[in-house]
One Martini backbone bead per residue (centre of mass of N, CA, C, O) as a GRO file, in nm:
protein
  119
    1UNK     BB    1  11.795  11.696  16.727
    2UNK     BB    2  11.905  11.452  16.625
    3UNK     BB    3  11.725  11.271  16.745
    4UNK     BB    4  11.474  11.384  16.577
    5UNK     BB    5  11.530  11.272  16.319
    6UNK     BB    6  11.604  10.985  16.358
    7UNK     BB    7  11.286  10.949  16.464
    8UNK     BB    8  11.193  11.013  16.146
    9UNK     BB    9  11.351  10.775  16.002
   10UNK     BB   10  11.265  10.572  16.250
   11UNK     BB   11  10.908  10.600  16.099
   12UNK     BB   12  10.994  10.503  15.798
   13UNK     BB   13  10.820  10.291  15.579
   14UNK     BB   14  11.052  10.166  15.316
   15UNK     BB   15  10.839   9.964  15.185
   16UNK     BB   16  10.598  10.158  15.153
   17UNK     BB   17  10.799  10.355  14.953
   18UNK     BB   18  10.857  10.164  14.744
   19UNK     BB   19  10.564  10.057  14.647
   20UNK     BB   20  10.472  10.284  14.579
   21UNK     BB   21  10.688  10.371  14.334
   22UNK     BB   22  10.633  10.112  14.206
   23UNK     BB   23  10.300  10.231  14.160
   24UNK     BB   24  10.358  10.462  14.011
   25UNK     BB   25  10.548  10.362  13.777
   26UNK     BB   26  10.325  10.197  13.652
   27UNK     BB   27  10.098  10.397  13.590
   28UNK     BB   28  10.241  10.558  13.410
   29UNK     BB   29  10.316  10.350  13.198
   30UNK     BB   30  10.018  10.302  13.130
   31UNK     BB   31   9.911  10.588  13.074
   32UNK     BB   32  10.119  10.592  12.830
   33UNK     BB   33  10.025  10.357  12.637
   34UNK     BB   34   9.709  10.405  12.626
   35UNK     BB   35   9.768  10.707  12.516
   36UNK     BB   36   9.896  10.593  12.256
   37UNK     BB   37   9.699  10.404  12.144
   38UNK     BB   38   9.453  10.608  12.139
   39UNK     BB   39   9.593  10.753  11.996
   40UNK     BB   40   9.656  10.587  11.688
   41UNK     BB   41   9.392  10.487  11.639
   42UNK     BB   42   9.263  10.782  11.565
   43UNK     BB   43   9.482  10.806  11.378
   44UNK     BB   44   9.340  10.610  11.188
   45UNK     BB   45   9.036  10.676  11.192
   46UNK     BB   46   9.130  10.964  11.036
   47UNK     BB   47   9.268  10.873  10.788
   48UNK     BB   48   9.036  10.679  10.694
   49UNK     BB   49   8.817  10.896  10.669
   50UNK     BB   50   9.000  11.120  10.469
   51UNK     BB   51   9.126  10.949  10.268
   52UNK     BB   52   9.030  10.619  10.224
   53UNK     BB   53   8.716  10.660  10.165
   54UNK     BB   54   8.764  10.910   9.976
   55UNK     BB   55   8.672  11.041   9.700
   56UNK     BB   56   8.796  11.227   9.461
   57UNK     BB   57   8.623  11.419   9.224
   58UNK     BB   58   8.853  11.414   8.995
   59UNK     BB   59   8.836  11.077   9.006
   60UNK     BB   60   8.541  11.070   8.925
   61UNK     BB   61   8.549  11.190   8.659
   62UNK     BB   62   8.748  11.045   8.510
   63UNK     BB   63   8.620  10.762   8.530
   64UNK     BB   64   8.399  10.837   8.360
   65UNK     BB   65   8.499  10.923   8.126
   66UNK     BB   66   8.653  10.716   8.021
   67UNK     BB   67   8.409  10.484   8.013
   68UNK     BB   68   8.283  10.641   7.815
   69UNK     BB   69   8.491  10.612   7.606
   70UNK     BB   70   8.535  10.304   7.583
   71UNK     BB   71   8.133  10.302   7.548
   72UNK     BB   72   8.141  10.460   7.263
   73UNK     BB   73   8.091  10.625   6.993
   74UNK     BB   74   8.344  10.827   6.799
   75UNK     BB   75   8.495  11.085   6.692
   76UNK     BB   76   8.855  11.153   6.578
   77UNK     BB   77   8.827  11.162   6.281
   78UNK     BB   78   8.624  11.291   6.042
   79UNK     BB   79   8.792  11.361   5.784
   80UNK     BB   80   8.932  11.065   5.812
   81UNK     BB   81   8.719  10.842   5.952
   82UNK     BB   82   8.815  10.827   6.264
   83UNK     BB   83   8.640  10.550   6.454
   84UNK     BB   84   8.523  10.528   6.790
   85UNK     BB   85   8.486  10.197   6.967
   86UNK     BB   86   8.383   9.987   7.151
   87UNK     BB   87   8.557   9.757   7.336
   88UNK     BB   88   8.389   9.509   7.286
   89UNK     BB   89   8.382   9.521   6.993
   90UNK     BB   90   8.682   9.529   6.927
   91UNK     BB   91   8.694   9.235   7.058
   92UNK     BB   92   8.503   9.079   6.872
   93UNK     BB   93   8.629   9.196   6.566
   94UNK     BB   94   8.942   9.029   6.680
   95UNK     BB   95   8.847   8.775   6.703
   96UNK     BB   96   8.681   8.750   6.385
   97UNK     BB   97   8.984   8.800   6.245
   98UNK     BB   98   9.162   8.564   6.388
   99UNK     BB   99   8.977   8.342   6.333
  100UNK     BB  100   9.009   8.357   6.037
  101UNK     BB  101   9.284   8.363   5.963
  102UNK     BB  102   9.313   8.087   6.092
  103UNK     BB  103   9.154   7.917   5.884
  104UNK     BB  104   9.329   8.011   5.624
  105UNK     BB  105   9.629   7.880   5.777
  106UNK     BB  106   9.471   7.594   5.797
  107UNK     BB  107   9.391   7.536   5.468
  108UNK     BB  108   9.640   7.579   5.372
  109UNK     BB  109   9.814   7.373   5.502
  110UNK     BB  110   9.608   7.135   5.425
  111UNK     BB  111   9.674   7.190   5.076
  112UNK     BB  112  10.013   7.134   5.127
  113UNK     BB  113   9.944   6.863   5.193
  114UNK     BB  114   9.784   6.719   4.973
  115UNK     BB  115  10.049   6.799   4.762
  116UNK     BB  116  10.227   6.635   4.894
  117UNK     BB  117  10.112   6.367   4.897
  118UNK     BB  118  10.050   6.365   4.567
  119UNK     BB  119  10.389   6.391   4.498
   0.00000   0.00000   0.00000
């Protein structure tokens, strides 16, 4: 009986045996990236499907809302007078009022050097 192992050890080819489990090891090896890589693709595939390129309605709204407000004339308070106007418009008016201010304060600086000048 002896005989009989020894003689099945000695028909098994080590270095075939080795090859297996070294290509065996590879394949495991890949096929675990492999799977890996493509369930991450996926995960970002599906995250940016539902998350990042839908806009929520709430936030569709509000942006509406908002645009709305800042590009129409409306009352803020009727009966105190206070009338809220396009932003365009608010900034038209605040630059031809510090225009003017500007001249107002470059005229002033003029007359009072042609005063110091004449003194």
């Amino acid at each position: 009986m002896a005989e009989k192992a020894k003689s099945y050890i000695e028909d098994v080819d080590i270095s075939l045996v080795i090859t297996i489990a070294v290509v065996s090891i590879v394949l495991v090896y890949v096929s675990i990236v492999a799977m890996s890589a493509w369930y991450f693709r996926y995960e970002r595939v599906e995250l940016e499907k539902k998350a990042v390129s839908q806009r929520y309605e709430s936030l569709i709204n509000l942006q509406t809302e908002q645009l709305e407000r800042i590009n129409t004339y409306r009352w803020i308070d009727e009966k105190g007078g206070i009338l809220a106007i396009p932003i365009d418009r608010a900034v038209e008016i605040t630059v031809n009022e510090l225009s003017r201010d500007l001249e107002e304060v470059n005229e002033k600086e003029k007359n009072a050097s042609n005063k110091n000048s004449k003194a």
